[in-house]
N, C-alpha and C positions, 0 to 999 in steps of 0.2 A: 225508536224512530229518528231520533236526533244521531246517532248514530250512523244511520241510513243513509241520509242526508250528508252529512260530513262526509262520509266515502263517494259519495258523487260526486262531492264539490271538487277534491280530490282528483279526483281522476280526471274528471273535465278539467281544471287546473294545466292537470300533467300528463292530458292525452293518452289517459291507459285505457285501456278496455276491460269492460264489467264484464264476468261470465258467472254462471249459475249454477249452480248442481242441488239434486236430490237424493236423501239418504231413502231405500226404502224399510218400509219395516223398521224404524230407528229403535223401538223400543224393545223389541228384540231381539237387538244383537249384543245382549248387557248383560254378563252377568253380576248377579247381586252381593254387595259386601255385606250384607243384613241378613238374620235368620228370619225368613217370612212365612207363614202356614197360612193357607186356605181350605176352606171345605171341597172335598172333593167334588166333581162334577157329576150333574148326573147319570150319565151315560160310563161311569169310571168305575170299574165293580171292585168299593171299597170297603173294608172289615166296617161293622159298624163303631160311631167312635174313634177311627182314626182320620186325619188330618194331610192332608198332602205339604210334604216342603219344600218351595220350589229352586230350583238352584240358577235359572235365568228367568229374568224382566218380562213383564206382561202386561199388557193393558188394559187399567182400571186401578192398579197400586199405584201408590202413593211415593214410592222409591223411583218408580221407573224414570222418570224426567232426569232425576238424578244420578243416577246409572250409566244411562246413556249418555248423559256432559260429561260426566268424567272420563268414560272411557274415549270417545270422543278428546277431549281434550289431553288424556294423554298420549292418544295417536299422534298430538303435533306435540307436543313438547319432546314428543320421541327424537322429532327429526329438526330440532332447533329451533320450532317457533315459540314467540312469544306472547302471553296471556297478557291483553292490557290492563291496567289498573282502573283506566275510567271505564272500560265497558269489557266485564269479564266474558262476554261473544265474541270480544274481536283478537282477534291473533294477528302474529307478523311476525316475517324474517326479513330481517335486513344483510345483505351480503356483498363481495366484491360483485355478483353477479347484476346486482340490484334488488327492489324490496318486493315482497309479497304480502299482501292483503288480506284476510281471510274472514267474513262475518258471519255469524251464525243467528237463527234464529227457529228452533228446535230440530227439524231434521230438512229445511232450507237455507242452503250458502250463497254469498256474494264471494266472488272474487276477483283480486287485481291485481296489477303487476305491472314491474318496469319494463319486462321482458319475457319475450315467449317460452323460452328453456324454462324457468323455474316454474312457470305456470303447468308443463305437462309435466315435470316432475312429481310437481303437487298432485295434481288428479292422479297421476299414478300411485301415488301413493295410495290413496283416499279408498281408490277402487283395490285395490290390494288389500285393505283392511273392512271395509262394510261394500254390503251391496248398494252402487252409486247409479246414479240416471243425470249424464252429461247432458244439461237444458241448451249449452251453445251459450250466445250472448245474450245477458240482460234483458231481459223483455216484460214481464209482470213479477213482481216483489210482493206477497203481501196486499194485494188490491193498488198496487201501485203499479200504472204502465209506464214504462222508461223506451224511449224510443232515442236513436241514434240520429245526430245530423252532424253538420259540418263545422257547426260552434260548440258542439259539447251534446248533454244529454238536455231532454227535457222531459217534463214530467207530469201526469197528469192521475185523475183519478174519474174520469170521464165516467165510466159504469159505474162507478159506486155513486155518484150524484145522480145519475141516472135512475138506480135503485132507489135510492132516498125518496126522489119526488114521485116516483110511482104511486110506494109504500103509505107516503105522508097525503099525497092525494088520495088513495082509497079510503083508508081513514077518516080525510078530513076537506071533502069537496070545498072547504070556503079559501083553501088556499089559490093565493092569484096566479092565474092562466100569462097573466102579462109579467115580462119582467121585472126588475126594480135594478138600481143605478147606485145604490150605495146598501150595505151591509145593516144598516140600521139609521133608523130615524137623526136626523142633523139634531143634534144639544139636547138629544132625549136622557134623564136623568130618570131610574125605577127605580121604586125602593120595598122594602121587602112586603108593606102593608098596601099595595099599589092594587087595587080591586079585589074581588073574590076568590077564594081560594078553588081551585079547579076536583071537582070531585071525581077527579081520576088522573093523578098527576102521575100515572107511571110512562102513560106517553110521551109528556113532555121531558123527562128523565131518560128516554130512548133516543129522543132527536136530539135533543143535547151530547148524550155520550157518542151518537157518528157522528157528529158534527167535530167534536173534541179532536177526531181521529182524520177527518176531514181535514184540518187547517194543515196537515202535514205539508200539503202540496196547494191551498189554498190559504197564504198566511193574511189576506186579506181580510177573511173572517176570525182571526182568529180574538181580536180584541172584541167583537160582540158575542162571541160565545164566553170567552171569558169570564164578562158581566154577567150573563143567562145562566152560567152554572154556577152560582151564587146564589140561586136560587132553589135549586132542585129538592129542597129539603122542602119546601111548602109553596109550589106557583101557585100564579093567581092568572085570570085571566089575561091581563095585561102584559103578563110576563111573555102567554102564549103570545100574544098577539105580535111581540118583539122576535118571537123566534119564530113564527109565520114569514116574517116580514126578511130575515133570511132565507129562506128557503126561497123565499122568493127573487131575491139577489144571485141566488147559487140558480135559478134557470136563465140568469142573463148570461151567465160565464161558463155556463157547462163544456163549453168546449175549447175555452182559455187552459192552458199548462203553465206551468213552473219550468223555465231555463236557469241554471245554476251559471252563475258567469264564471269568466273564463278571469279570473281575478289573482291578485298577485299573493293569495292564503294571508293576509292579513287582517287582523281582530279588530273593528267597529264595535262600539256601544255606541248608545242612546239613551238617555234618562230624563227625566220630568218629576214633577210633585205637582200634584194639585193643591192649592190652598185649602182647606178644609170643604175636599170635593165630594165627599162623601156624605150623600142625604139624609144616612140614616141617622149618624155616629157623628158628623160635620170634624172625621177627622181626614188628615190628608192624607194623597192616594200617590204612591208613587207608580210610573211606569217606566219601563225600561227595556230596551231593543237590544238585543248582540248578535252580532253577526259576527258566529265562532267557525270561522275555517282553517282553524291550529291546532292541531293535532302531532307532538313528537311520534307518538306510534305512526302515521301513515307515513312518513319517509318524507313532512317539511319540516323544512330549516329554519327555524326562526329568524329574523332580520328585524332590527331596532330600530328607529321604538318598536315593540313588537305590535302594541295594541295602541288605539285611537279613541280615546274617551269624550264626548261630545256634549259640553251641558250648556243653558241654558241661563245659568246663575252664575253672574260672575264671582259673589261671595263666598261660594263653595267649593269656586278654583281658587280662588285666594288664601281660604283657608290650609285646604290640602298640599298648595304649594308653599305659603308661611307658617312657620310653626308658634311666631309670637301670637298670630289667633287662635292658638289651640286655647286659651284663657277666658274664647270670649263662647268655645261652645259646650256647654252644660251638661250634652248628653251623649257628646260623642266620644268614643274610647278607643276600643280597639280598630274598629273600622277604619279610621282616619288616619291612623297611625299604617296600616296595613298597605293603604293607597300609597300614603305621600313616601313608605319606605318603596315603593313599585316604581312609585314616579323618579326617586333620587337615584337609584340603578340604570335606570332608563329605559324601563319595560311598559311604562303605562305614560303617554301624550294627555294632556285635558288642552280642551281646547271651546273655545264660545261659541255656537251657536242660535242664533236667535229662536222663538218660541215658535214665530210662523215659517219656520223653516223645516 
C-alpha cells in the first residue's frame, strides 16, 4: 500500500497519467520449474495408482503465485526494466525517451510515464506475451477509488466505509446513528486490564483488521486504530467501546478523500516521546510521522537537504549535531552515530519544533 501511495504522489507531483491493466487467467499462463503430482480428477480415466504430473500452473498449488512472478517478471527484464529493491512489484525504465512505471499487484498493474510512446510500447508488449484487459485510466485499485481533477489525483474509499458500517451495524445496533468529530475520545488512556474481557473477541479483531486497511486513504484514523490493535489478543469491553467510537467518526467523513499534494517530493519527518506514556509498563512511547515521497526508482531527483527532520527536544538536536555529547548518552549507539553521519553529508536538516505545533 505504501507503495501505492508513493506512485500517486509521483505522478501528481509530475503530472503523468496512471493507467491500469489486467492479466487474465494469471495463473495459467506459468509454467512450473517444480516437479509437482496430483491425484487425478475424477472425470480423468486413470490406471489405478497413477498420479498426474503437471507441466503448467493451476489453481490451488502452492507454486503458482510463484510461477506466475517470475515469468512475469522476466517479461520485463527482457526489455530493460528494472526490479526495485524496496518493493520487488515495482519495475522501471528509465531512458533518453523518459521513465516508465510499472506496479504490480498479483495479476493487477498500475502504470506511469513521462511520455505517451513508451507507455504503448509497454502494453504492447504486455499483450504480446499474456492475455491483457486494457482498464484505460486509473479508476478503482484494490477498493481504492482514484478520481482525476485539475490538482492531481484524489482518493477515497467511500464504499468500503460504506460496507463497514452496514456490516458493523447488523451486527451490532448500539452503534451511533449520529456522527462523532474526532477519531477517539480526547486524553483517553486504555490499558490492557480496562473492563471485561468480550466473550467473542473475533469481531472486534475483524473491525480492527478493515480499519488497519482503511487508514490507507484515511490517515486520520490511523493513530486510534493503532492503539486498538494492541489489543486484539484479549479485548475488553471498553476496548469495544473505543472502536465503536470510531466507526462512529468514519460516518462523519464517509465521503471526505485523500488529495495527494502537488509537492516538491521532498522527505518530512516528525517524532515525539512520551514521558513514561504508557499505562501499562509506565514506559515511554515514541511516535513518529514521515511523509516519504522519495523514491530514486520513480524517476526523482534528490535535491539537499534531501529530508527535514522536525523534533520537539532541543537536546536531542544538540546531541546529534555535537559529538562531545555523545559521553553524556548511555544508551545510544549506533543510531546517533547513523543520523549525525546523515546530517554531516547533508542529507538529513533537524530542526525545532514546538510540542503544540
Amino acid at each position: 500500500m505504501t507503495s501505492i501511495r508513493t506512485l500517486i504522489v509521483v505522478a501528481t507531483a509530475k503530472h503523468w497519467s496512471l493507467y491500469q491493466m489486467d492479466v487474465k487467467n494469471a495463473f495459467f499462463n506459468d509454467d512450473l520449474s517444480e516437479t509437482v503430482y496430483m491425484q487425478p480428477p475424477p472425470s480423468f480415466p486413470a490406471p489405478p495408482g497413477h498420479a498426474c504430473c503437471l507441466c503448467h500452473a493451476i489453481y490451488g498449488i502452492k507454486q503458482a503465485p510463484r510461477a506466475w512472478f517470475e515469468r512475469f517478471r522476466q517479461s520485463l527484464l527482457s526489455i530493460s526494466f528494472i526490479e526495485s529493491l524496496a518493493d520487488y512489484a515495482l519495475f522501471y525504465q528509465s531512458s533518453a525517451s523518459g521513465t516508465v512505471i510499472l506496479l504490480l499487484y498479483v495479476d493487477d498493474m498500475i502504470i506511469t510515464r513521462s511520455d505517451s510512446s513508451t507507455i504503448t510500447s509497454l502494453k504492447q508488449h504486455l499483450q504480446s506475451q499474456f492475455e491483457m484487459k486494457d482498464l484505460g485510466s486509473l479508476r478503482y485499485f484494490l477498493g481504492i477509488e482514484v478520481a482525476s481533477s485539475s490538482c492531481g489525483y484524489i482518493l477515497s474509499q467511500q464504499k468500503y466505509i460504506t460496507d463497514i458500517l452496514e456490516c458493523a451495524t447488523l451486527s451490532d445496533p448500539s452503534i451511533a446513528t449520529t456522527p462523532l468529530f474526532t477519531p477517539m475520545e480526547i486524553n483517553l488512556k486504555l490499558r490492557h486490564d480496562d473492563g471485561h474481557p468480550l466473550s467473542q473477541p473475533t469481531r472486534y479483531r475483524e473491525l480492527v483488521g478493515v480499519l488497519v486497511y482503511l487508514s490507507a486513504t484515511c490517515p486520520d484514523i490511523a493513530y486510534a486504530v493503532h492503539i486498538l490493535s494492541q489489543f486484539v489478543s484479549s479485548p475488553t469491553f471498553i476496548h469495544y467501546a473505543a472502536l465503536i467510537w470510531v466507526l462512529g467518526y468514519l460516518r462523519g467523513i464517509i465521503t471526505k478523500s485523500l488529495s495527494p499534494p502537488d509537492s516538491s517530493l521532498s522527505l518530512r519527518a516528525y517524532s515525539d516521546v512520551g514521558w513514561a506514556d504508557d499505562v501499562d509498563t509506565r514506559r515511554f512511547t515514541t511516535d513518529f510521522c514521515i511523509f516519504w515521497d522519495h523514491l530514486s526508482s520513480l524517476g526523482v531527483v534528490s535535491v539537499k537537504p534531501l529530508s527535514l527532520v522536525l523534533r520537539d527536544n532541543k537536546s536531542v538536536i544538540a546531541i546529534f549535531i555535537n559529538p562531545v555529547f555523545y559521553e553524556r548518552t548511555k544508551y545510544i549507539k549506533v543510531d546517533c552515530h547513523v543520523v549525525r553521519q546523515e546530517h554531516v553529508v547533508g542529507n538529513i536538516t533537524l530542526s525545532y519544533v514546538p510540542s503544540k505545533e
